[in-house]
Residue frames as qw, qx, qy, qz and C-alpha x, y, z in Angstrom:
[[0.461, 0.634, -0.583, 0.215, -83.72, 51.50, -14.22],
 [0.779, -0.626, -0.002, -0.021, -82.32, 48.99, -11.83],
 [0.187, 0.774, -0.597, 0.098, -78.92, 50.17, -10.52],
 [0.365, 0.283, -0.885, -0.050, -78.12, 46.53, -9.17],
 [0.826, -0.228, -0.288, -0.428, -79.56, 43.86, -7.56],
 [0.026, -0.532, 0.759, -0.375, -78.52, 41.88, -4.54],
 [0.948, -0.040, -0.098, -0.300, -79.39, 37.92, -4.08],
 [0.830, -0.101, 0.548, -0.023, -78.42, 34.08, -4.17],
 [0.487, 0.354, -0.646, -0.470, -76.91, 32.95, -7.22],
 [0.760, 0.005, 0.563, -0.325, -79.32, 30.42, -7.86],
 [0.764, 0.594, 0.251, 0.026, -78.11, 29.45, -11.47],
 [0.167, -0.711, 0.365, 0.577, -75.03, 29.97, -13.64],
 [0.848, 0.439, 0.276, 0.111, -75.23, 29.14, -17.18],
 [0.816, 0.198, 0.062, 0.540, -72.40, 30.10, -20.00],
 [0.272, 0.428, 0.083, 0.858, -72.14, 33.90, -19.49],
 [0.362, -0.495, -0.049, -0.788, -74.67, 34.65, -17.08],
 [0.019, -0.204, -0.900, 0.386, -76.30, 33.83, -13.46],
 [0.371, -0.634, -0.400, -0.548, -79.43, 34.01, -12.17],
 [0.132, 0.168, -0.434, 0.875, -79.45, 36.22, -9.16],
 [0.308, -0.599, -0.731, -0.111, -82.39, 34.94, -6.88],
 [0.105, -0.051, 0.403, -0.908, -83.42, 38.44, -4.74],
 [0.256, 0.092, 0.718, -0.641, -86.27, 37.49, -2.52],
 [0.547, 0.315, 0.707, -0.318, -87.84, 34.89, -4.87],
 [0.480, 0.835, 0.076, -0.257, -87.25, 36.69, -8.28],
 [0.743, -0.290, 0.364, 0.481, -84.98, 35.76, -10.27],
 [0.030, 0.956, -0.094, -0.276, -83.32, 38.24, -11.99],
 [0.838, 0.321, 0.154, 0.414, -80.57, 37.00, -15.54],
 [0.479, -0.823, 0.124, 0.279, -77.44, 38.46, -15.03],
 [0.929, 0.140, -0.076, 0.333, -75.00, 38.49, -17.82],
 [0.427, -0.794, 0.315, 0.296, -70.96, 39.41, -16.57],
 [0.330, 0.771, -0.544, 0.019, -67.89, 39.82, -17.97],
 [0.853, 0.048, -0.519, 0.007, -65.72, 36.20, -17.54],
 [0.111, 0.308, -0.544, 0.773, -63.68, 37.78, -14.45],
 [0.497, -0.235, 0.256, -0.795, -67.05, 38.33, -12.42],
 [0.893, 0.089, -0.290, -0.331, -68.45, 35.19, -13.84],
 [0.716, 0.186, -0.617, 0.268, -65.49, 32.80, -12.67],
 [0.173, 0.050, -0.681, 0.710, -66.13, 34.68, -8.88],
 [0.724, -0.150, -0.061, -0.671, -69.61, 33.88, -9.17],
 [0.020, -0.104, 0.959, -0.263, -70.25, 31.05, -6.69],
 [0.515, -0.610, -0.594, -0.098, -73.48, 28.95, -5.98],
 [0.475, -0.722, -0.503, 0.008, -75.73, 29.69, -3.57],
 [0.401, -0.218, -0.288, 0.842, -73.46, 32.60, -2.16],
 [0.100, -0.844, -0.384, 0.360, -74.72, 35.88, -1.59],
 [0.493, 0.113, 0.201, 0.839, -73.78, 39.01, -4.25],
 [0.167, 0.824, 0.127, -0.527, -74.42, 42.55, -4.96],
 [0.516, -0.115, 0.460, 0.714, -74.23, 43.72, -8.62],
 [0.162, 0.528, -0.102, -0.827, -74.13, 46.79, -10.16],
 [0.581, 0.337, 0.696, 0.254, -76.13, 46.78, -13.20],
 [0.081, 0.440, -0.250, -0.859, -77.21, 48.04, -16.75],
 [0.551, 0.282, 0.726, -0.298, -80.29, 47.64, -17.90],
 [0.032, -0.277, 0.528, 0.802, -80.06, 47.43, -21.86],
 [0.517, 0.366, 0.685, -0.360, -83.50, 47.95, -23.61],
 [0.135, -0.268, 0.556, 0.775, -83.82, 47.18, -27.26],
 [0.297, 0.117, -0.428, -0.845, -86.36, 46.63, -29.78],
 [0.698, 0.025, -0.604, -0.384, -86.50, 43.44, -29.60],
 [0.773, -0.238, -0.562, 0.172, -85.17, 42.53, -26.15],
 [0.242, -0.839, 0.234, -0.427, -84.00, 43.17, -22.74],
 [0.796, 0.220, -0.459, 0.329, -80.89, 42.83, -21.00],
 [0.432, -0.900, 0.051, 0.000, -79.29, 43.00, -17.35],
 [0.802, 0.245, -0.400, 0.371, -75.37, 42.98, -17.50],
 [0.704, -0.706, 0.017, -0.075, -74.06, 43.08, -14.05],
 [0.398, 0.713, -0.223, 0.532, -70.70, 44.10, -12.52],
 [0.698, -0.298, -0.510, 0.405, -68.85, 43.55, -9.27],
 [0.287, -0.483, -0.261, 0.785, -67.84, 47.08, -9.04],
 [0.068, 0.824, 0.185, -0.532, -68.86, 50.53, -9.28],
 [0.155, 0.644, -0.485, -0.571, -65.79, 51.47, -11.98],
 [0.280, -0.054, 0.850, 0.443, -66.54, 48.59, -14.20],
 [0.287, 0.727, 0.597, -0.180, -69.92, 49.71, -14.62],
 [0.184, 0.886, -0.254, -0.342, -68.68, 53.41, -15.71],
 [0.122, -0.401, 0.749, 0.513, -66.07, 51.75, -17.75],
 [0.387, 0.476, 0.778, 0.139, -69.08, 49.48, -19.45],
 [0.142, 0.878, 0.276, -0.363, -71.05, 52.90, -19.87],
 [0.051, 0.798, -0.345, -0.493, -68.13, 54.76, -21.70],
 [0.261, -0.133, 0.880, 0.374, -67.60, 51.72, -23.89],
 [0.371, 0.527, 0.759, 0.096, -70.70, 51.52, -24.96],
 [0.157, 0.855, 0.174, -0.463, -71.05, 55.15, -25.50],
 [0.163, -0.376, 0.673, 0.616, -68.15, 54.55, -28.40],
 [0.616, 0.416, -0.227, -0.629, -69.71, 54.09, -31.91],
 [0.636, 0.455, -0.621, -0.059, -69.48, 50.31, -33.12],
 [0.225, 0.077, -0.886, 0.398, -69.25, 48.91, -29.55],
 [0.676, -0.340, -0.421, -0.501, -72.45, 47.45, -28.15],
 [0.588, -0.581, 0.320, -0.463, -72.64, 45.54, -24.70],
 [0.978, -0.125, 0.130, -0.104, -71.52, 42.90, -25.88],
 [0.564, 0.676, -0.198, 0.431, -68.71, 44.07, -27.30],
 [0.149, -0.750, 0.337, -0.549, -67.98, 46.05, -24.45],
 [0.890, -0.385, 0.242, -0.032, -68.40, 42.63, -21.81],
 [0.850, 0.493, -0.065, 0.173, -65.85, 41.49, -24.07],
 [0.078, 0.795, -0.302, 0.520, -63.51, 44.37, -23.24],
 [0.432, -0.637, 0.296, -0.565, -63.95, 44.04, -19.80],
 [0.979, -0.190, 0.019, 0.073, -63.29, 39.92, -19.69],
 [0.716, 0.421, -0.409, 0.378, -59.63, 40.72, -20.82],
 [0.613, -0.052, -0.596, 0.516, -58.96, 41.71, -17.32],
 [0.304, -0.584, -0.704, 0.265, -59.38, 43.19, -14.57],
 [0.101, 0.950, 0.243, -0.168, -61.64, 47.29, -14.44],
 [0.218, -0.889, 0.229, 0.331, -58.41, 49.16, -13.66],
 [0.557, 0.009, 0.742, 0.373, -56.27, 46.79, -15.98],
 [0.441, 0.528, 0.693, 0.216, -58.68, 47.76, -18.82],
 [0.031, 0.982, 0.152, -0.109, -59.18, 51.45, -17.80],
 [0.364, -0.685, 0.362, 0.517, -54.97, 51.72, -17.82],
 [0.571, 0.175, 0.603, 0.529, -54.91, 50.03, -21.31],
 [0.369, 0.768, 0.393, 0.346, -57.15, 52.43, -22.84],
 [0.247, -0.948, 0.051, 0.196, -55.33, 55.62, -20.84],
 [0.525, -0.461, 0.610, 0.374, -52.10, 54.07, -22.17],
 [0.748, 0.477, -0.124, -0.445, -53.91, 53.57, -25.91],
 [0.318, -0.277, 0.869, 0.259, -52.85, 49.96, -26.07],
 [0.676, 0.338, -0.243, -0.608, -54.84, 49.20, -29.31],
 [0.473, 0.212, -0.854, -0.052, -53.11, 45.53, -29.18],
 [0.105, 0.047, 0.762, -0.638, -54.51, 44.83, -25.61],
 [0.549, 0.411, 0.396, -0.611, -58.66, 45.76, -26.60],
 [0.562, 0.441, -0.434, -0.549, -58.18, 43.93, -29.94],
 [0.134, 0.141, -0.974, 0.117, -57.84, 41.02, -28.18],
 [0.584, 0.227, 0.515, -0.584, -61.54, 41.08, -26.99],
 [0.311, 0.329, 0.885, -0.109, -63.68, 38.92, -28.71],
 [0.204, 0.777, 0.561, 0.201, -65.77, 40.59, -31.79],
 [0.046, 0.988, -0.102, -0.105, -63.41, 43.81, -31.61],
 [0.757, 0.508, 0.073, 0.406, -61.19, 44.48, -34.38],
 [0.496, -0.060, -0.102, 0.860, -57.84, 46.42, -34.66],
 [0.077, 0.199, 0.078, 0.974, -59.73, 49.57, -36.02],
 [0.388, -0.762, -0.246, -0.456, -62.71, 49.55, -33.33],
 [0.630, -0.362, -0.280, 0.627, -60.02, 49.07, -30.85],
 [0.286, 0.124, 0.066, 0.948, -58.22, 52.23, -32.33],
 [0.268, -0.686, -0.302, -0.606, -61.99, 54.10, -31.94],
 [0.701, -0.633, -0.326, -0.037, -62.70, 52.74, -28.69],
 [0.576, -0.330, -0.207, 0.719, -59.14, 54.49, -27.75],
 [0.072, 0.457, 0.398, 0.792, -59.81, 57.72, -29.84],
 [0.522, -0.567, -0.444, -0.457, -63.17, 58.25, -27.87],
 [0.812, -0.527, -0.250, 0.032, -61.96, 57.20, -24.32],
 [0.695, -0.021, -0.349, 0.628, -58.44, 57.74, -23.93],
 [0.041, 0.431, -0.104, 0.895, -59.15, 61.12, -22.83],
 [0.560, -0.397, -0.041, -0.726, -62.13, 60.54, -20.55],
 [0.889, 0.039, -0.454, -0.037, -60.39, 57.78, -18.31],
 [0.491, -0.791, 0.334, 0.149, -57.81, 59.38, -16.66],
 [0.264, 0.762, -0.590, -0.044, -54.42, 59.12, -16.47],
 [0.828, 0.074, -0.551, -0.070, -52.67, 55.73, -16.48],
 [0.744, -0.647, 0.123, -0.113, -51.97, 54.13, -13.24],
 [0.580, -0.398, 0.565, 0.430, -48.75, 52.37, -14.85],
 [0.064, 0.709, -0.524, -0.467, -46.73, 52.24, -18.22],
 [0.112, -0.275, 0.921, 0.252, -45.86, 49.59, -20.47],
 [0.258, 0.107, -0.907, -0.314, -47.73, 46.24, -21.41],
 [0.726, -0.243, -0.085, -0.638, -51.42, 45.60, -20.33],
 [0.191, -0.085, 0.941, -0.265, -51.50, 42.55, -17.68],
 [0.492, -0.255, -0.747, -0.367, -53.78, 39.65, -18.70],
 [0.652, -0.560, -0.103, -0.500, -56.77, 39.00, -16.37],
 [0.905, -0.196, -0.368, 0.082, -54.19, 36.22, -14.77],
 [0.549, 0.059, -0.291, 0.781, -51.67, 38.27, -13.52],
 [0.180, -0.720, 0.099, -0.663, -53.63, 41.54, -12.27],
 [0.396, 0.145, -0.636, 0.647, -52.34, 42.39, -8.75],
 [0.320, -0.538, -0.621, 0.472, -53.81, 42.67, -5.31],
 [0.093, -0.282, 0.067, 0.953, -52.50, 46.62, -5.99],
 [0.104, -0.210, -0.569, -0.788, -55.14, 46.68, -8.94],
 [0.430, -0.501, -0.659, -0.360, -57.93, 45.68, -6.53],
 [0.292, -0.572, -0.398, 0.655, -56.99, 47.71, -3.71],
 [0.005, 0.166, -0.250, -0.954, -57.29, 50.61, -6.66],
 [0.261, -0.382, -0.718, -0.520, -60.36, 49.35, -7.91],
 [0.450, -0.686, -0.518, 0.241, -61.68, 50.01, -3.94],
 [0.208, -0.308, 0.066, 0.926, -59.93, 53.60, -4.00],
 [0.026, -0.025, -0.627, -0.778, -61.58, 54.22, -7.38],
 [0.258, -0.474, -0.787, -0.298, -65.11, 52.62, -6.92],
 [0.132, -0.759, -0.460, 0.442, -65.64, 54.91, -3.13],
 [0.107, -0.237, 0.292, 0.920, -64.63, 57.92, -5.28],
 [0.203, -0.195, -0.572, -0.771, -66.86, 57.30, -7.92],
 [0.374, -0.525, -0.762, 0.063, -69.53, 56.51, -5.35],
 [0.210, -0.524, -0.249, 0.787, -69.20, 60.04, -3.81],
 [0.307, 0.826, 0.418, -0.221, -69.76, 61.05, -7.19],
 [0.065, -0.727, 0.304, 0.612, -66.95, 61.93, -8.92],
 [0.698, 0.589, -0.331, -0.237, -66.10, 61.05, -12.41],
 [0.992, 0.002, -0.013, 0.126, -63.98, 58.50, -13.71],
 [0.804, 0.260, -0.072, 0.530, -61.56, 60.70, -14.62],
 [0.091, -0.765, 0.219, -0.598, -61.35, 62.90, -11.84],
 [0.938, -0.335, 0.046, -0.075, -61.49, 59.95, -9.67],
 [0.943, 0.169, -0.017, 0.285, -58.44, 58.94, -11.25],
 [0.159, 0.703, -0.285, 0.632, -56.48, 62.22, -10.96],
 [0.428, -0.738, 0.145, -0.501, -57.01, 62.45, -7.75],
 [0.998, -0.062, 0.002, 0.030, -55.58, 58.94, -7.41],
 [0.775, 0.541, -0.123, 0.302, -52.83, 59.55, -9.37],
 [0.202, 0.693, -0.505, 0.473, -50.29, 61.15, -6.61],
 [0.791, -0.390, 0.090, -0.462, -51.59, 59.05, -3.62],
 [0.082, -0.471, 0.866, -0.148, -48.95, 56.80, -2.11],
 [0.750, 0.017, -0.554, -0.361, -50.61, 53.05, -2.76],
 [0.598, -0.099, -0.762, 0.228, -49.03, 51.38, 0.15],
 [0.137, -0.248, 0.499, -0.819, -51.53, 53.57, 2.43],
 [0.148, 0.282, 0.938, -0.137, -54.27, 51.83, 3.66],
 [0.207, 0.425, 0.699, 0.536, -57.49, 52.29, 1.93],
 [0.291, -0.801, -0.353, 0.386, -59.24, 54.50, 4.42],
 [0.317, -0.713, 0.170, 0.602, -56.29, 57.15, 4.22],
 [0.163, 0.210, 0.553, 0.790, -55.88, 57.11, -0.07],
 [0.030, -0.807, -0.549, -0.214, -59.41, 57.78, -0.03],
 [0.144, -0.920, -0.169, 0.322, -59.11, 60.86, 2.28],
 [0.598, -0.140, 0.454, 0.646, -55.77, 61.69, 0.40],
 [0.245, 0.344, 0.616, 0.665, -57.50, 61.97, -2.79],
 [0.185, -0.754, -0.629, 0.041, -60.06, 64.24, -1.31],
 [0.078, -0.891, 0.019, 0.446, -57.82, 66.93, -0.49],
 [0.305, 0.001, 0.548, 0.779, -55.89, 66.43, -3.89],
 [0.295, 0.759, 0.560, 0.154, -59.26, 67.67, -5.55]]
C-alpha cells in the first residue's frame, strides 16, 4: 500500500499529475480542487489510495489527511466507485463536502458528475451518520466560495485524524471549539473535549 508519495510535479495532464519522487514517476489522479493547486515543478506531498482492480491499477491522491477518509467512506457506499467518489470531492472543498453529507444535502452530491439523485440519497443514507456533526447549516458552498475558516478546519480535522481518531470523533470534538483560536490551541481544545 502506498500511503502517499512526496515529489516534483513533473507532468499534469486532464485529471492527473505525475509526481516525480526521486526519479520515479508515480500517476496521480485528484479531485479538480487539488488538481487546479497542482503547480509545475513545485514540490507536494499526497496522501494516497491505491485502487487495485482486475484489470488495472490506480493512485488517487489527496492534499489532506480528511479528504482521503472522506474518499475511503465514499467508496465504501454501494454504487460509488473512485471515480465517482473524486467526483464528490471536486464539488468543493473536504469539510464543504463532509458538512453536505452531515447536513444530507442530496441536491449538493447530485451535482457530482456520474452521481444521480438516488446514489446521492445512498451515499447520504450510509454516511450521514459516520461523518460527524455538521460544522454549519443551510446551503452547501461551491468549491468557489469555501472560506479560509474551512481550511483552517480542514488543519484542525486532518492533525486529529492523524493522532488517530476517527472522522467522526474528530469532528465532535471539533464541534464546541471556538474557531477564532489559533490552530495550535483548537487542537489541544479538542483533546480535552474527548
Amino acid at each position: 500500500m502506498i500511503a502517499h508519495v512526496r515529489g516534483e510535479i513533473a507532468e499534469k495532464f486532464k485529471s492527473s499529475v505525475i509526481v516525480d519522487v526521486n526519479g520515479v514517476g508515480y500517476e496521480v489522479t485528484l479531485s479538480a480542487i487539488d488538481y487546479e493547486a497542482a503547480e509545475l515543478k513545485n514540490t507536494t506531498k499526497f496522501y494516497t489510495y491505491h485502487a487495485i482492480r482486475e484489470n488495472s491499477e490506480e493512485l488517487y491522491g489527496f492534499s489532506t489527511l480528511m479528504a482521503k477518509k472522506i474518499f475511503e467512506l465514499l467508496i465504501s457506499v454501494q454504487g460509488i466507485g473512485p471515480k465517482a467518489a473524486m467526483a464528490i470531492l471536486s464539488l468543493a472543498a473536504p469539510e464543504e463536502v463532509r458538512n453536505a453529507i452531515a447536513n444530507a444535502d442530496v441536491t449538493f452530491v447530485s451535482k457530482a458528475s456520474g452521481v444521480g439523485k438516488k446514489s446521492a440519497e445512498r451515499v447520504i443514507v450510509d454516511l450521514k451518520d459516520k461523518v460527524g456533526v455538521p460544522s454549519h447549516y443551510g446551503a452547501t458552498e461551491t468549491a468557489a466560495t469555501a472560506s479560509a475558516k474551512n481550511e483552517e478546519n480542514d488543519a484542525a480535522l486532518d492533525a486529529l485524524i492523524s493522532l488517530g481518531f476517527p472522522l467522526k470523533e474528530a469532528t465532535a470534538a471539533l464541534a464546541n471549539v471556538d474557531k477564532n483560536l489559533p490552530l495550535e490551541d483548537r487542537i489541544r481544545e479538542a483533546l480535552k473535549n474527548r
